[in-house]
C-alpha positions as CSV (number, residue, x, y, z in Angstrom):
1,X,45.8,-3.8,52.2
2,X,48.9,-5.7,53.3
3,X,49.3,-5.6,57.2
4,X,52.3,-3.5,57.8
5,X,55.3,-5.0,59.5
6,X,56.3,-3.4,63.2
7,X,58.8,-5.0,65.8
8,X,61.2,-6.2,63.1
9,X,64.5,-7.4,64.6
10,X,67.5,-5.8,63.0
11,X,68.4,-9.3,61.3
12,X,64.9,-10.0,60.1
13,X,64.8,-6.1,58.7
14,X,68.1,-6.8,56.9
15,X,67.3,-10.2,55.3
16,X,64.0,-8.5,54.6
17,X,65.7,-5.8,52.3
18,X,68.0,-8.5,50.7
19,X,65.4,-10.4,49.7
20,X,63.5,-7.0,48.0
21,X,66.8,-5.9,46.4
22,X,67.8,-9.3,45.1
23,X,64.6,-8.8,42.9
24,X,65.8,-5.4,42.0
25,X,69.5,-6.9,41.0
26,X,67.7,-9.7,38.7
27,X,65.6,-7.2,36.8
28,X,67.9,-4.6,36.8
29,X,70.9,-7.0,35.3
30,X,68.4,-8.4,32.6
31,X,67.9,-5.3,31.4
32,X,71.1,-4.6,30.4
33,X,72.4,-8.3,30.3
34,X,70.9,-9.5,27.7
35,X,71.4,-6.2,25.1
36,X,75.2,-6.8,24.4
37,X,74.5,-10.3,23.1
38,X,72.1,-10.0,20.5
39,X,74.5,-10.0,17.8
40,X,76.3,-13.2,18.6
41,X,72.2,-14.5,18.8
42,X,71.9,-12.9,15.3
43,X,74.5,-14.9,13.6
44,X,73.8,-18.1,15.4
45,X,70.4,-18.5,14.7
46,X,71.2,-16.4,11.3
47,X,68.5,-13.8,11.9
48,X,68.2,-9.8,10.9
49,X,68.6,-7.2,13.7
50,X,65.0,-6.5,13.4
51,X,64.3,-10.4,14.3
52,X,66.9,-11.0,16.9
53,X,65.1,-7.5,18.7
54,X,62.1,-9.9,19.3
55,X,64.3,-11.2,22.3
56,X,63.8,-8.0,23.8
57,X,60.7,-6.8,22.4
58,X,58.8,-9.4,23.9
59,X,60.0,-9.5,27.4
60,X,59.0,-5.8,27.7
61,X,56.1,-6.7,25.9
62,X,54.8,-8.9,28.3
63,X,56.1,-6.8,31.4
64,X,54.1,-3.9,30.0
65,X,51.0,-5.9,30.1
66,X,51.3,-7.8,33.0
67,X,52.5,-5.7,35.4
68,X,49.3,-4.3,36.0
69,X,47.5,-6.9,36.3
70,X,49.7,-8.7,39.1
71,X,49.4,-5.4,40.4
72,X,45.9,-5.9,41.3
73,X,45.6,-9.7,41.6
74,X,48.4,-9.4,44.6
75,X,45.6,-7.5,46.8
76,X,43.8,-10.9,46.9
77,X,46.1,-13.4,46.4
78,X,48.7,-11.5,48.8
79,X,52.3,-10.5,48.2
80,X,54.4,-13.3,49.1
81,X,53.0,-15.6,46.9
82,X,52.9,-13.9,43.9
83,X,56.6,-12.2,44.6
84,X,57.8,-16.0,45.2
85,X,56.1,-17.4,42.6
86,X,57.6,-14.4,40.7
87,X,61.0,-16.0,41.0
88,X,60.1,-19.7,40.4
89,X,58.6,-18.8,37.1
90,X,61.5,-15.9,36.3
91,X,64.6,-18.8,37.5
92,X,62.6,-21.7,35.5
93,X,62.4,-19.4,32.2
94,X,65.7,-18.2,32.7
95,X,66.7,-21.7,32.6
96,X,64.5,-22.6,29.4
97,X,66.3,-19.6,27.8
98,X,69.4,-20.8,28.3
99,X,69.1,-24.5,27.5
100,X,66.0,-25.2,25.1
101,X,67.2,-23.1,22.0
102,X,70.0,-25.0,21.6
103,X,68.4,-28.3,22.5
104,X,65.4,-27.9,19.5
105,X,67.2,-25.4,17.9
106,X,64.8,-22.8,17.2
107,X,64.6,-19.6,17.8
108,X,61.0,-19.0,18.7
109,X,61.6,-21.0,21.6
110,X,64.4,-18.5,22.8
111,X,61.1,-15.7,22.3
112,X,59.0,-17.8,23.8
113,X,60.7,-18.7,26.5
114,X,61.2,-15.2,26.9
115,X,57.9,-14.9,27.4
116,X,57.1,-16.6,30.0
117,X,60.3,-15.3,31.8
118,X,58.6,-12.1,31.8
119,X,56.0,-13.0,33.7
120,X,57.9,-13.7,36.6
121,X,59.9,-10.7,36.2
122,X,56.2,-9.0,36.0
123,X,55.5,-10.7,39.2
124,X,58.6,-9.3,40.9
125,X,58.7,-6.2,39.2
126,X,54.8,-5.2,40.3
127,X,55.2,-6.3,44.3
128,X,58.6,-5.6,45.2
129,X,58.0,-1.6,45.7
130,X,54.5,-2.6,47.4
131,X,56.7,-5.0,50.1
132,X,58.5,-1.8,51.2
133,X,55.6,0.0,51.9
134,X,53.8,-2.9,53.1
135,X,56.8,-4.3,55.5
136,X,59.3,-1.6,56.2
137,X,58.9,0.6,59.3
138,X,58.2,4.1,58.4
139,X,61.2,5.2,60.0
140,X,63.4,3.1,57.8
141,X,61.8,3.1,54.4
142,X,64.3,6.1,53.1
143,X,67.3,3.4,54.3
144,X,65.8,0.6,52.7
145,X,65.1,2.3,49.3
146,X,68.5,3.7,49.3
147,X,69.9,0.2,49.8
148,X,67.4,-1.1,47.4
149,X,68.1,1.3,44.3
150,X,71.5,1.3,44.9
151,X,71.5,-2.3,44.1
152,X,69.2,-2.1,41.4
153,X,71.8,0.4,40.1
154,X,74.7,-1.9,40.5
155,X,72.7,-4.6,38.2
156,X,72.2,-2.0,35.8
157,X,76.1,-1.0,35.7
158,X,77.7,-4.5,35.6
159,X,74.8,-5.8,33.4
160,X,77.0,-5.0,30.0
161,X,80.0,-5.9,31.0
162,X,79.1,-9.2,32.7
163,X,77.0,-10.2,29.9
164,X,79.9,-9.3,27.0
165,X,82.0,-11.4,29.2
166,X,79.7,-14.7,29.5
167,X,79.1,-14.1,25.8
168,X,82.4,-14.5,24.5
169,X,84.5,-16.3,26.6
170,X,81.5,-19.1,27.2
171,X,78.1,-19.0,25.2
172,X,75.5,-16.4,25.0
173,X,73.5,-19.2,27.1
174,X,74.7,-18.3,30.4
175,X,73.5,-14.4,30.2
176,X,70.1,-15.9,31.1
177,X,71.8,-19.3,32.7
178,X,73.4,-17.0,35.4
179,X,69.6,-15.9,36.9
180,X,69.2,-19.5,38.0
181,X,71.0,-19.8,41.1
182,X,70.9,-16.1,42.2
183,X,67.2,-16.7,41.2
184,X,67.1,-20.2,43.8
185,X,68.6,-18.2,46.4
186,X,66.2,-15.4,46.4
187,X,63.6,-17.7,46.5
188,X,65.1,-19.8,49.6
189,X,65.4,-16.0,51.1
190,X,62.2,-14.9,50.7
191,X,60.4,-18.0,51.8
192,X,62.0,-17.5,55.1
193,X,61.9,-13.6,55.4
194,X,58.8,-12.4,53.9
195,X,56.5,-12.4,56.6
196,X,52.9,-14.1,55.2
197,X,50.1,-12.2,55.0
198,X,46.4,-12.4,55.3
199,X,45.0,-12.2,51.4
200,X,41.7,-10.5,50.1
201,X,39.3,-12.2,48.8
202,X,40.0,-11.5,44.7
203,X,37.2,-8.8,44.1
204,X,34.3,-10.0,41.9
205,X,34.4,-6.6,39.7
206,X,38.4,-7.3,38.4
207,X,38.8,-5.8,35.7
208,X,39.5,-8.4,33.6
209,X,38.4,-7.0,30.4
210,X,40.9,-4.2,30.7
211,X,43.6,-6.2,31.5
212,X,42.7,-8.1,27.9
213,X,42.3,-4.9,26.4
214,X,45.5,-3.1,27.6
215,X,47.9,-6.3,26.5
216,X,46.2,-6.9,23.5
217,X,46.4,-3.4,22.5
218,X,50.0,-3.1,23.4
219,X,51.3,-6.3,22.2
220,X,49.7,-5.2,18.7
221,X,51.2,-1.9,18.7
222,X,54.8,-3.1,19.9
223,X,54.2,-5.9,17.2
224,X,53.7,-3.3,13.8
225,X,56.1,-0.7,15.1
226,X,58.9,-3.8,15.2
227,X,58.1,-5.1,12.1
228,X,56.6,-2.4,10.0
229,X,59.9,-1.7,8.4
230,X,61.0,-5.3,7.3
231,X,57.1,-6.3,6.5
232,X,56.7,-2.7,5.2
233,X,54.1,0.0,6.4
234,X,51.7,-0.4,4.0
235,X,51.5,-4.4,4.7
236,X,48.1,-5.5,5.4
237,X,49.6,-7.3,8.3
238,X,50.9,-3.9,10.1
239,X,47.8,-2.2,9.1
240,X,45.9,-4.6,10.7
241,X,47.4,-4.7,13.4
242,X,47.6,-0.9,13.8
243,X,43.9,-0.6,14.0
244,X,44.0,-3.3,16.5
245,X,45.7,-1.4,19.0
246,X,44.3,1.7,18.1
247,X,40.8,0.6,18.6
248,X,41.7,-1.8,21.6
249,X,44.0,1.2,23.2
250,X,40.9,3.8,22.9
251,X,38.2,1.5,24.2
252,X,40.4,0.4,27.3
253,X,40.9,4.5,27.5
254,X,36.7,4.4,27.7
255,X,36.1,1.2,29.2
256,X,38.8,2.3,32.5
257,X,36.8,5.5,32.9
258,X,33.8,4.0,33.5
259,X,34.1,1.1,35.3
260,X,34.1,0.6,39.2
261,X,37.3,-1.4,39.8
262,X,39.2,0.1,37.3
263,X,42.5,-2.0,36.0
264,X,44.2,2.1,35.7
265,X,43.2,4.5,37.8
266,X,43.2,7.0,34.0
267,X,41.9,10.2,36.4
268,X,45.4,10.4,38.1
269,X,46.8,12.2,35.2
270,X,44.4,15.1,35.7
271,X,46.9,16.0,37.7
272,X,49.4,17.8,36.1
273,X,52.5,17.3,38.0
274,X,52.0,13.4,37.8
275,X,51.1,13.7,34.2
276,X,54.4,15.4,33.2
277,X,56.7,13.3,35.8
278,X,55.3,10.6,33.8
279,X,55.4,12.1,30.3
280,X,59.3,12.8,30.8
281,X,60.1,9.3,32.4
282,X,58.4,8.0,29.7
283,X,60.7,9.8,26.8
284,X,63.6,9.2,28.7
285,X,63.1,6.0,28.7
286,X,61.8,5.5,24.9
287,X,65.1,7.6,24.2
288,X,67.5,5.4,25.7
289,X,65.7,2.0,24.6
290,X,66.8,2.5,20.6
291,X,70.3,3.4,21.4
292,X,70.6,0.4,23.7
293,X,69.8,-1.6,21.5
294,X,71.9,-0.6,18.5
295,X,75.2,-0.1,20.5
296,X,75.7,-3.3,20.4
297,X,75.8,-4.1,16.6
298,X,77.6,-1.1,15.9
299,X,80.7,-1.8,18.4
300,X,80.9,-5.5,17.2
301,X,79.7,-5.3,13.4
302,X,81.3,-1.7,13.4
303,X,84.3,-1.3,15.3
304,X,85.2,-4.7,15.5
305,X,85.1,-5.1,19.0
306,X,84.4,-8.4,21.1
307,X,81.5,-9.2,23.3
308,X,83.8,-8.7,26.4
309,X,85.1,-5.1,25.4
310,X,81.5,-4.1,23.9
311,X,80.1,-4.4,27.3
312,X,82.7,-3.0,28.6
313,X,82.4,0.3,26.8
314,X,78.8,0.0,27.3
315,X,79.0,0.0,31.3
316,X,80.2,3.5,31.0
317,X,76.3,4.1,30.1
318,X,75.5,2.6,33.3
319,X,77.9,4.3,35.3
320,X,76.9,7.6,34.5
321,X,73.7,6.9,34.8
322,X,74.2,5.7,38.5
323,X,76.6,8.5,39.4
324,X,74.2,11.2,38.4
325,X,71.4,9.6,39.5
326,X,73.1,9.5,43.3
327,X,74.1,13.5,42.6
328,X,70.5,14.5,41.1
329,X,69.4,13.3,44.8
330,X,71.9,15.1,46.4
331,X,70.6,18.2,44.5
332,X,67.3,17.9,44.7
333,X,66.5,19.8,47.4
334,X,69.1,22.3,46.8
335,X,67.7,23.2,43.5
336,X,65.1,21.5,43.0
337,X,63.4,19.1,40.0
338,X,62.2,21.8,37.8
339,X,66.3,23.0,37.1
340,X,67.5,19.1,37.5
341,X,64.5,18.4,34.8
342,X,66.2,21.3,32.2
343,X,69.9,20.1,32.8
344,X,68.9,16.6,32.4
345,X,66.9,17.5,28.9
346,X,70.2,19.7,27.7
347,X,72.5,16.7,28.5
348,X,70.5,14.0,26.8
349,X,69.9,16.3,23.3
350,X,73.9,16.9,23.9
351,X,74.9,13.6,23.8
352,X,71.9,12.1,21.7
353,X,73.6,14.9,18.5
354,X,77.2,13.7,19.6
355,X,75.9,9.9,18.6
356,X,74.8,11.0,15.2
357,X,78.3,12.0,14.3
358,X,79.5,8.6,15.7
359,X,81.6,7.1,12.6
360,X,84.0,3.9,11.9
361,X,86.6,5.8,12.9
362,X,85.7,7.3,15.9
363,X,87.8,6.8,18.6
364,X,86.7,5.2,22.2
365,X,86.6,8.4,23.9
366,X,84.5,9.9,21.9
367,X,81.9,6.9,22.2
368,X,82.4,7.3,26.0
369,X,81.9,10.7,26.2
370,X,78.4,10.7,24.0
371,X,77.5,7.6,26.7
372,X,78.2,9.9,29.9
């Protein structure tokens, strides 16, 4: 365990919660950043929609099966280096993003590059929470949170508007180009803020058989489910790969059980309050991914619209996200998550039936209102 951070100056506390939030504003943007240019990366490299997705698909790919494992490695190896190595290897695939497609002009180098992007935003991702338990003062982890997701939620607002903006006033390079210096200063930041710590030797017992297991299994799932329709669903390819993940997903279910170090500590969701919390996150999220993705094509190949007015339109997503997500705190202790839970459920079928009755000739408000 990390060796908790007292007598921090005001200055030093500050910088501290930059440096954490800067990493929250980087993930957080290229979330949302990225989305709105997909269909200017479609017709360049002349690709389907189901391709192009791969530009996506494979950063959350990777994050989904690396985050654990940085997880665990940052007990030994300690959190500042893997946080600033986070950014090095996040800022230097940002930077391949931008610049090698062109340069060899090939796509699977954008998706590969992409890959190894999200291994630093893995990093990040996996230690950033842990620094502010590790390093903030008890008495102001609530202050530095609130700064933290505030900023997180900023990235997540501007993300569609910036990125339509970039896209069609310069290139669709600089929606990955513009993570590079933001990315340099974080780093210069945290080098000097982050205090070091004294690391753990690595454990013998890592469970390095269930980090294989859990990325195999997920990269083969993510990997039929994306291209089962194009390939088609009876394809030897997808059902291959379909037992794949079944079988590697079940036996990393069995093998976390039993072993002493496990990668996933599985017997937390015997409880059922962090099994539903999770189970809800989880379909919010899986909700929102399809319709963030397709948004896009249909306001540009649709409507018509530019890059710059897509993302525009787009950040009204964001927005209301961030509003009620500052009000559902503000609420929660009034009334409490079980009603917040209900009235978030009856406003997401709402609006997910208003978007099936989006046509060509809907109007913006109509779009905007299905969004908030």
């Amino acid at each position: 365990m990390e060796n908790n951070r007292t007598g921090t100056d005001t200055t030093g506390f500050n910088l501290l919660i930059l440096s954490i939030s800067l990493a929250a504003f980087m993930s957080a943007l290229d979330g949302t950043i990225v989305n709105i240019a997909l269909p200017t990366i479609s017709s360049d490299f002349h690709l389907s929609s189901s391709t192009v997705s791969w530009v996506s698909t494979i950063y959350l790919l990777v994050m989904a099966g690396c985050v654990l494992i940085f997880g665990k490695l940052s007990d030994g190896i300690g959190f500042k280096k893997v946080f600033l190595s986070g950014f090095v290897i996040f800022t230097v695939g940002s930077f391949s993003c931008g610049l090698l497609p062109d340069l060899m002009n090939s796509f699977p180098v954008l998706v590969g590059s992409r890959a190894f992007q999200a291994i630093g935003g893995a990093m990040i991702t996996a230690i950033a929470p842990a620094m502010v338990t590790a390093y903030i003062p008890m008495q102001q982890k609530g202050k530095a949170m609130g700064i933290i997701m505030t900023v997180a939620a900023l990235g997540t607002a501007i993300g569609p508007t910036i990125g339509g903006v970039l896209t069609q006033y310069l290139s669709w390079h600089w929606i990955f180009l513009i993570n590079v210096p933001v990315g340099i200063c974080a780093l210069l930041l945290g080098m000097k803020v982050i205090p070091a710590s004294v690391p753990h030797a690595i454990p013998s017992s890592f469970d390095k058989s269930g980090a294989l297991l859990i990325f195999t299994g997920l990269a083969s799932l993510l990997f039929a489910v994306s291209e089962g329709t194009s390939m088609g669903w009876t394809s030897p390819v997808i059902l291959g790969t379909l037992a794949l993940a079944i079988l590697t997903l079940s036996y990393f279910v069995w093998h976390e059980l039993r072993v002493a170090d496990p990668l996933l500590e599985l017997r937390l969701f015997k409880n059922r309050n962090f099994l539903l919390t999770n189970l809800i996150m989880s379909l919010v999220f899986f909700s929102f991914a399809g319709i963030s993705y397709l948004l896009p094509f249909y306001l540009q190949y649709v409507k018509g619209y530019g890059a710059s007015d897509a993302g525009l339109i787009l950040t009204a997503l964001s927005v209301a996200m961030m509003v009620s997500g500052i009000l559902a705190g503000i609420l929660f202790n009034r009334v409490g998550g079980r009603v917040l839970c209900i009235a978030t459920g009856c406003f997401l079928v709402a609006g997910f039936y208003m978007m099936t009755l989006l046509r060509v000739n809907r109007q913006y408000l109509w779009f905007s209102a299905c969004s908030s």
